[in-house]
C-alpha positions as CSV (number, residue, x, y, z in Angstrom):
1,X,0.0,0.0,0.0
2,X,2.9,2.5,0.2
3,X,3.9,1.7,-3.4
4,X,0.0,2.8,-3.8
5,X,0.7,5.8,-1.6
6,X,3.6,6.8,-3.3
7,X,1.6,7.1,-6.8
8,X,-1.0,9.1,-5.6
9,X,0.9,11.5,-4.2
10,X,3.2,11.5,-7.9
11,X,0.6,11.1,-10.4
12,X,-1.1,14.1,-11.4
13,X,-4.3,13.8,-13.0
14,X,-7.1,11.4,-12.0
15,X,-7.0,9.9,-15.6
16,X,-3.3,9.5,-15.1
17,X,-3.8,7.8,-11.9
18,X,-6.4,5.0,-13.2
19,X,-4.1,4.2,-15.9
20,X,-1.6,4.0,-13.2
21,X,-3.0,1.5,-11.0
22,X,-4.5,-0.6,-14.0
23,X,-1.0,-1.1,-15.0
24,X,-0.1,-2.2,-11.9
25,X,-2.6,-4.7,-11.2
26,X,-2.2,-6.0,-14.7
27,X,1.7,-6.7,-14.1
28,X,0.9,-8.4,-11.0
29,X,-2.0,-10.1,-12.0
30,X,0.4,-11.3,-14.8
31,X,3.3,-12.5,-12.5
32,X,0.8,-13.9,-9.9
33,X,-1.0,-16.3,-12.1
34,X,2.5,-17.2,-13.3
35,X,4.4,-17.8,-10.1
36,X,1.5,-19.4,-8.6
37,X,0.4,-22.1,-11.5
38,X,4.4,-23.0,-11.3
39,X,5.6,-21.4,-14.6
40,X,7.8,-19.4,-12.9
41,X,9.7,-19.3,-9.7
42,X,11.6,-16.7,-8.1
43,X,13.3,-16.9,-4.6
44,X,11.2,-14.9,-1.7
45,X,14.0,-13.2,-0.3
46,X,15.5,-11.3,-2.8
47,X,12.2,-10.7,-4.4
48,X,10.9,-8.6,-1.4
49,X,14.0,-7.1,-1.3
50,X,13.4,-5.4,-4.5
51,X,10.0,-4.7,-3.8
52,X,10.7,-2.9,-0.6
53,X,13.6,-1.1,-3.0
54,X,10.3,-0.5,-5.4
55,X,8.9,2.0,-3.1
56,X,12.2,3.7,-2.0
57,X,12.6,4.7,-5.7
58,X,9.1,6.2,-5.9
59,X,9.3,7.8,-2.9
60,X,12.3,9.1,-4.3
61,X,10.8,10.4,-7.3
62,X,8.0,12.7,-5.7
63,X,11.1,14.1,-4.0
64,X,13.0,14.8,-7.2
65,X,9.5,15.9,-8.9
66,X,9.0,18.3,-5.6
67,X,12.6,19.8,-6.3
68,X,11.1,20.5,-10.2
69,X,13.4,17.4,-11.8
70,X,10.4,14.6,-13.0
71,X,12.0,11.6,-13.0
72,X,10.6,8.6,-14.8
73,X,8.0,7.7,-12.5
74,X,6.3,11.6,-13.1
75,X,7.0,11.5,-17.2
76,X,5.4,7.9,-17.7
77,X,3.8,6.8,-14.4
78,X,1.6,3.5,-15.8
79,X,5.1,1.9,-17.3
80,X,6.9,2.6,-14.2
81,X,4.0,0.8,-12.0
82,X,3.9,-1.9,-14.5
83,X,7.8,-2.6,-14.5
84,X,7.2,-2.7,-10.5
85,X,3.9,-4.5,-10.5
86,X,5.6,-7.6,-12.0
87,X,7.9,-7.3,-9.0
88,X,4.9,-7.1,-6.6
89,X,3.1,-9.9,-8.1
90,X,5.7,-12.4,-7.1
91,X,5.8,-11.1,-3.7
92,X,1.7,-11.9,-3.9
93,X,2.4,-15.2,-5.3
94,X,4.6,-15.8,-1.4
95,X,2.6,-14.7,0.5
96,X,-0.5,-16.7,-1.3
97,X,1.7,-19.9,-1.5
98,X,2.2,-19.5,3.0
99,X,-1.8,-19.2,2.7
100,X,-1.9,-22.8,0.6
101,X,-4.1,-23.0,-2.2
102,X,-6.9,-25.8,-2.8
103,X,-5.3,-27.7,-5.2
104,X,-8.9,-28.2,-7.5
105,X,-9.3,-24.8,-7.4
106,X,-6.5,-22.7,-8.5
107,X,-8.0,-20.7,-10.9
108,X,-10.4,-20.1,-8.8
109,X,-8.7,-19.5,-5.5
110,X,-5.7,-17.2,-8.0
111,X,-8.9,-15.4,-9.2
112,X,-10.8,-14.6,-5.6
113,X,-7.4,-13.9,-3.9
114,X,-6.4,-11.4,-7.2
115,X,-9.8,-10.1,-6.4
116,X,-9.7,-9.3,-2.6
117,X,-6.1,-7.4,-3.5
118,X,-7.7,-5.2,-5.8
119,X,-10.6,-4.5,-3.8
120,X,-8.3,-4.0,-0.9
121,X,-6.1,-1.5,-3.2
122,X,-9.1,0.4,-4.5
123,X,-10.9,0.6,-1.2
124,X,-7.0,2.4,0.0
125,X,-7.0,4.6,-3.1
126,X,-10.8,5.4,-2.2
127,X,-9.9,6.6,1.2
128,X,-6.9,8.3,0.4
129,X,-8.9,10.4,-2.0
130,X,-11.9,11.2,0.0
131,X,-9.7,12.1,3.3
132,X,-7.7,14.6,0.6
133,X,-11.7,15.9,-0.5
134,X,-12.6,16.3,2.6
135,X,-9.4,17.9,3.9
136,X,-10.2,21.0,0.9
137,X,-13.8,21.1,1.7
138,X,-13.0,22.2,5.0
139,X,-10.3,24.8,3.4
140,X,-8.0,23.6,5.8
141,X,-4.3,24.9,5.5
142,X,-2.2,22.6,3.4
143,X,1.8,23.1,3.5
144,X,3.3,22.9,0.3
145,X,5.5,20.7,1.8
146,X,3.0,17.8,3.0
147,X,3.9,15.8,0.2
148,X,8.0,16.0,0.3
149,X,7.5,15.1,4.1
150,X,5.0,12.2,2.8
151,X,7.8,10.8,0.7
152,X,10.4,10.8,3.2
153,X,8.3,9.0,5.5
154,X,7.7,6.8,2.9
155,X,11.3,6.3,2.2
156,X,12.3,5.8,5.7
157,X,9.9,2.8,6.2
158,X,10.8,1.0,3.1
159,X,14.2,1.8,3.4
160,X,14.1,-0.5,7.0
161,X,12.7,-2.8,5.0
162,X,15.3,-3.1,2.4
163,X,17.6,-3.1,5.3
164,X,15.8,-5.7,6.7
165,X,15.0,-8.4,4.3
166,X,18.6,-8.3,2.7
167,X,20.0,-9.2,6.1
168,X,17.5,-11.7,6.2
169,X,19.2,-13.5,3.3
170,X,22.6,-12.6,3.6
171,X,22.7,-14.1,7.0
C-alpha cells in the first residue's frame, strides 16, 4: 500500500492515476498467475528485497519531482508501476503460496485472492482520496510541503525494510 501511496501523491491527473494503478494490477496479476500455477519461480527473499527497493525509488521520485526534476515515474507513471507490479506480483504469489491453495481450485482461488487485493487497493486509493476531499472542503491549510515530508516517510519505512530483508538472506 505504500507503493500505492507513493503514486497518488506522484501522479497528477485522476486519468493519469487510473491508468496507473490498471498497469499495476495488470503486471501483478500477470506474475501472480505465473508464479502461482508454477511457470515461474523466483526466490522470496530477494524478491521482497526489490520490492521494498520499489517504493524507495518512488518515494524518491515525488522528492525529485517536488525539487522541479520529473523523473521517470512523473514522465510515464503507468510503465513505471507496471515494471514494478511484476515485482509485486511475485511477492503476492509468497505470500499466497504460506496461505496454501486448494489444489482443484487454483484458478479459482488465484482469481478470488487477485480479487480481494484489488478490492483491498481500491478501497486504499478510495480513502486516500476522499480524506484529501474532505481535507479541501473544510479549506484547511495545506503546506506545500506535505507531500516532500510524505515521501520521506515513505522512504524511511521501506528503506528498513530493504535493510531488513537483505539481512534476512545474507545471514
Amino acid at each position: 500500500l505504500l507503493f500505492v501511496l507513493a503514486l497518488l501523491i506522484l501522479v497528477d491527473s485522476f486519468r493519469r492515476l487510473v491508468w496507473t494503478i490498471t498497469a499495476f494490477t495488470l503486471a501483478h496479476s500477470i506474475t501472480l498467475a505465473a508464479a502461482t500455477l508454477g511457470w515461474v519461480a523466483v526466490p522470496p527473499p530477494p524478491v521482497e528485497a526489490v520490492i521494498a527497493l520499489s517504493i524507495v525509488f518512488v518515494a524518491g521520485e515525488i522528492v525529485h519531482s517536488r525539487q522541479g526534476r520529473p523523473g521517470l515515474a512523473q514522465r510515464l507513471p503507468a510503465l513505471v508501476a507496471f515494471t514494478f507490479g511484476l515485482l509485486h506480483g511475485f511477492g503476492f504469489a509468497g505470500a499466497l503460496s504460506e496461505i496454501g491453495l486448494p489444489q482443484q481450485q487454483i484458478p479459482l482461488a488465484l482469481f478470488t485472492f487477485n480479487v480481494g487485493v484489488e478490492i483491498g487497493q481500491l478501497l486504499f486509493v478510495g480513502a486516500v482520496l476522499l480524506l484529501a476531499r474532505l481535507v479541501r472542503g473544510l479549506r484547511l491549510p495545506v503546506p506545500d510541503w506535505w507531500p516532500q515530508a510524505a515521501a520521506y516517510a515513505i522512504g524511511t519505512v521501506a528503506t528498513f525494510w530493504v535493510f531488513e530483508r537483505v539481512a534476512a538472506f545474507v545471514s
